[in-house]
Every structure is written in structure tokens, then in C-alpha cells.
Legacy VTK file of the C-alpha trace (Angstrom):
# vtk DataFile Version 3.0
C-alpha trace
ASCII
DATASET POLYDATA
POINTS 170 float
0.000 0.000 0.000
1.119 3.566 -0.726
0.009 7.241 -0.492
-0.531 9.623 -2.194
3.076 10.651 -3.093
4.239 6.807 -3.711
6.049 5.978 -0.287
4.803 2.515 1.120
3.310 2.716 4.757
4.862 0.320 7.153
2.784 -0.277 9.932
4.097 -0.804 13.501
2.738 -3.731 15.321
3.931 -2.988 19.097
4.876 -5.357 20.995
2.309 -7.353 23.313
2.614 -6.067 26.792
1.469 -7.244 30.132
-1.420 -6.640 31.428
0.538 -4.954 34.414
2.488 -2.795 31.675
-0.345 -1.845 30.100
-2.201 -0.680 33.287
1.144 1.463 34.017
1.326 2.735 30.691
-2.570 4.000 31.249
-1.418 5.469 34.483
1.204 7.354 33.740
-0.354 8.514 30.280
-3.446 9.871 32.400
-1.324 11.463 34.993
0.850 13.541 32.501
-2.605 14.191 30.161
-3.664 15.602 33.501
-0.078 17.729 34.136
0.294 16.080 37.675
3.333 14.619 36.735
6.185 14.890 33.772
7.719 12.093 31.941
11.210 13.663 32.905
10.172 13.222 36.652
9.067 9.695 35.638
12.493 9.094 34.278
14.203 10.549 37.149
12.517 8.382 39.755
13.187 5.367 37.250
16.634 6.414 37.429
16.599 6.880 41.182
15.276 3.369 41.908
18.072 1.983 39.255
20.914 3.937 40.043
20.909 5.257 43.567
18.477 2.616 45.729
19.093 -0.797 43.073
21.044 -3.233 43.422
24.183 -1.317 42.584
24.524 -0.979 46.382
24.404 -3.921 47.475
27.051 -5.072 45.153
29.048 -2.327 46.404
28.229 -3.973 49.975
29.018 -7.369 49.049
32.589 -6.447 46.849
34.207 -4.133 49.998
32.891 -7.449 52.065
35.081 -9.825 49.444
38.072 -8.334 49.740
38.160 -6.115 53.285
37.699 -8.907 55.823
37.465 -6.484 59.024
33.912 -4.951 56.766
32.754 -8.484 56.374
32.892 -9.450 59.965
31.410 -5.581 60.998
28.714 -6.595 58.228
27.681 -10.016 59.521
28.021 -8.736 63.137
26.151 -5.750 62.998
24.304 -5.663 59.242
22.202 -2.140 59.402
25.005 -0.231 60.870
27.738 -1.303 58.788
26.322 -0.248 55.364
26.570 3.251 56.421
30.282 2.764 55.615
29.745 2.470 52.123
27.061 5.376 51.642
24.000 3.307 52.388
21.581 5.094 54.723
20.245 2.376 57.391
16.229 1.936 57.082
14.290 1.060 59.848
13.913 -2.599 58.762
16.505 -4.510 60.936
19.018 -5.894 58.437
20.514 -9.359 58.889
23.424 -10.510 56.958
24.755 -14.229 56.728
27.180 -15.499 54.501
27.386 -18.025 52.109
30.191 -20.428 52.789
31.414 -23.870 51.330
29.804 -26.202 53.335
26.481 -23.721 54.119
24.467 -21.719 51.702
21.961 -19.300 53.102
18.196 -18.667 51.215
16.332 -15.602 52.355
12.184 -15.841 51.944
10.085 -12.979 52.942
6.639 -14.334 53.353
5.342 -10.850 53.677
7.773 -8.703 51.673
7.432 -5.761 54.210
11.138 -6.654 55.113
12.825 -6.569 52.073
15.787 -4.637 51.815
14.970 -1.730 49.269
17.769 0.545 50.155
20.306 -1.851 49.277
18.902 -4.348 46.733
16.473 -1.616 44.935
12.918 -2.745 44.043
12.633 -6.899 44.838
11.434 -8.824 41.666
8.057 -9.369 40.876
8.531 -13.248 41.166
10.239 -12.394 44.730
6.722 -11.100 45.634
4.927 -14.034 44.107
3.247 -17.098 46.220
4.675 -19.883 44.096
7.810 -18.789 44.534
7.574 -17.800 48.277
5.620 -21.269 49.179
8.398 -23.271 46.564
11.802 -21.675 48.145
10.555 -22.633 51.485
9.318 -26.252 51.008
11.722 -27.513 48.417
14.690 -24.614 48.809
17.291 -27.337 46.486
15.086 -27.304 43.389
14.119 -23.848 43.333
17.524 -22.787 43.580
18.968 -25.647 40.330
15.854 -23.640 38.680
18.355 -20.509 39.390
21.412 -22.632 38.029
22.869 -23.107 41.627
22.950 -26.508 41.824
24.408 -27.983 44.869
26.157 -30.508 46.237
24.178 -32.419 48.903
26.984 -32.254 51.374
25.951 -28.156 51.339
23.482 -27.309 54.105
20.857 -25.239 52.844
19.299 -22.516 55.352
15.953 -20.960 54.752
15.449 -17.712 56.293
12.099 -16.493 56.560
12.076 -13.327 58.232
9.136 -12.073 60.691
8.631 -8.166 60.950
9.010 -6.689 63.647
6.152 -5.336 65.453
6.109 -1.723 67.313
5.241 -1.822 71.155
1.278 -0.450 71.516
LINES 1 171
170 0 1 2 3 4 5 6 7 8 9 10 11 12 13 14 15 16 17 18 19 20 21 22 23 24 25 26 27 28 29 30 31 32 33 34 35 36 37 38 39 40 41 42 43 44 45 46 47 48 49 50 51 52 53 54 55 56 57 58 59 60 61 62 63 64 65 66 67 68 69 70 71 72 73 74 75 76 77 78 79 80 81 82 83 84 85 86 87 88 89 90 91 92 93 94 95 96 97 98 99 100 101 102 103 104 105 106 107 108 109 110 111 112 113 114 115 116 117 118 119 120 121 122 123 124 125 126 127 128 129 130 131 132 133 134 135 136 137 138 139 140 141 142 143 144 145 146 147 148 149 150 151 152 153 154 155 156 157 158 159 160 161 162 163 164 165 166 167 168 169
């Protein structure tokens, strides 16, 4: 097909998205329609979340543990304050740390994902959040993880840690 002047019209077929996408695409297409919001401040806070709360951290945490070992035992002694020393500001979620060793390998399950560790891993993955996954990692921890590509050796304990929130005091 062509127009008027004899160029062919290509037409576009987007990509499907999820129904999840599409209800964030509606959002934030409404909310800049409506000038309560700018796509540059949408970028910036996508930025933010990547950049300066994501998991960039926390492999900033975990490479001064590798190869300072005086941070690493700080870090598994005292998680929430130790961050600090590598530009982390401690949240009011208690952070534990445990380490992964040869004969131990550690599996962290939050059943309610209220204690997930946003400030250093950045926004926890949609199938972090999911029940499957949740119920799966906690039940059979060795095949979930081979589903990863960690598959290990049976001599390896494997530790599930399922954190409970804390509650204030009334």
C-alpha cells in the first residue's frame, strides 16, 4: 500500500505487553494528560530506583565485604550499621546478613515482603513477591535454587530464612 506521493506505509505492530504494563502505561499517560506529573520526573525516579536505591549498592556492599575482611565481619556482626560505611543510609527494617560459605548456603524468603531490603537491593522482583515462589523456596529450597542454576552438592546445608517483621510496642 502507498500514499498519495508513492512511499509505502509500514505499519508498527507494538509489541504485546502485560497486562501490568499496560495498566502502568494508562497510568502514567493519564497522569501527565492531567499535568500532575512529567515524563522527565518519571524518568528521574526510574533512574533513582536503578541507580541510587538498586542493586548497585548492594554489590558495592558485598565487593568491599570480598576483599576487606574487618567490613565483612562488621557486616555479619552488625548488618544495618555497617552499610553506612559504604554510603548506604540504614532503614528502619533490621538488616541481617549471613554469609554463604562452602559447606552452608543461606536462602532468604520474605513471606510478607514488608522486610525486604529496598535501600540496598532496589525494588525486589516481581517473582520475589509471588506465592509460588515464596511457598516453593521454602518447602523444596534445592530445586528452586537448580531452577536458578545453583545446583548444589548435597553435602551443602541449605538454610531458609524467613524473616518475621518486627512489630512496634502499643
Amino acid at each position: 500500500m502507498s500514499d498519495d506521493h508513492g512511499h509505502s506505509e509500514i505499519h508498527h505492530h507494538p509489541e504485546p505487553v502485560s497486562p501490568a504494563e499496560a495498566r502502568a502505561r494508562a497510568i502514567e499517560s493519564l497522569l501527565v494528560d492531567k499535568g500532575l506529573i512529567t515524563i522527565d520526573a518519571i524518568d528521574a525516579l526510574v533512574q533513582m530506583y536503578e541507580q541510587d536505591i538498586g542493586p548497585l549498592k548492594g554489590a558495592r556492599v558485598v565487593a568491599r565485604a570480598w576483599v576487606d575482611a574487618d567490613f565483612m565481619s562488621r557486616l555479619l556482626a552488625e548488618g544495618a550499621n555497617s552499610i553506612a560505611e559504604v554510603g548506604i543510609e540504614p532503614s528502619s527494617n533490621q538488616l541481617v546478613v549471613v554469609e554463604n560459605t562452602a559447606t552452608v548456603h543461606n536462602l532468604v524468603v520474605c513471606t510478607l515482603c514488608s522486610c525486604y531490603p529496598w535501600a540496598v537491593l532496589g525494588l525486589p522482583p516481581t517473582w520475589y513477591k509471588s506465592f509460588a515462589y515464596r511457598s516453593r523456596a521454602v518447602l523444596e529450597p534445592r530445586a528452586v535454587l537448580r531452577e536458578f542454576g545453583l545446583d548444589l552438592e548435597d553435602s551443602v546445608e541449605v538454610r531458609v530464612w524467613v524473616p518475621v517483621p518486627r512489630r512496634e510496642s502499643p
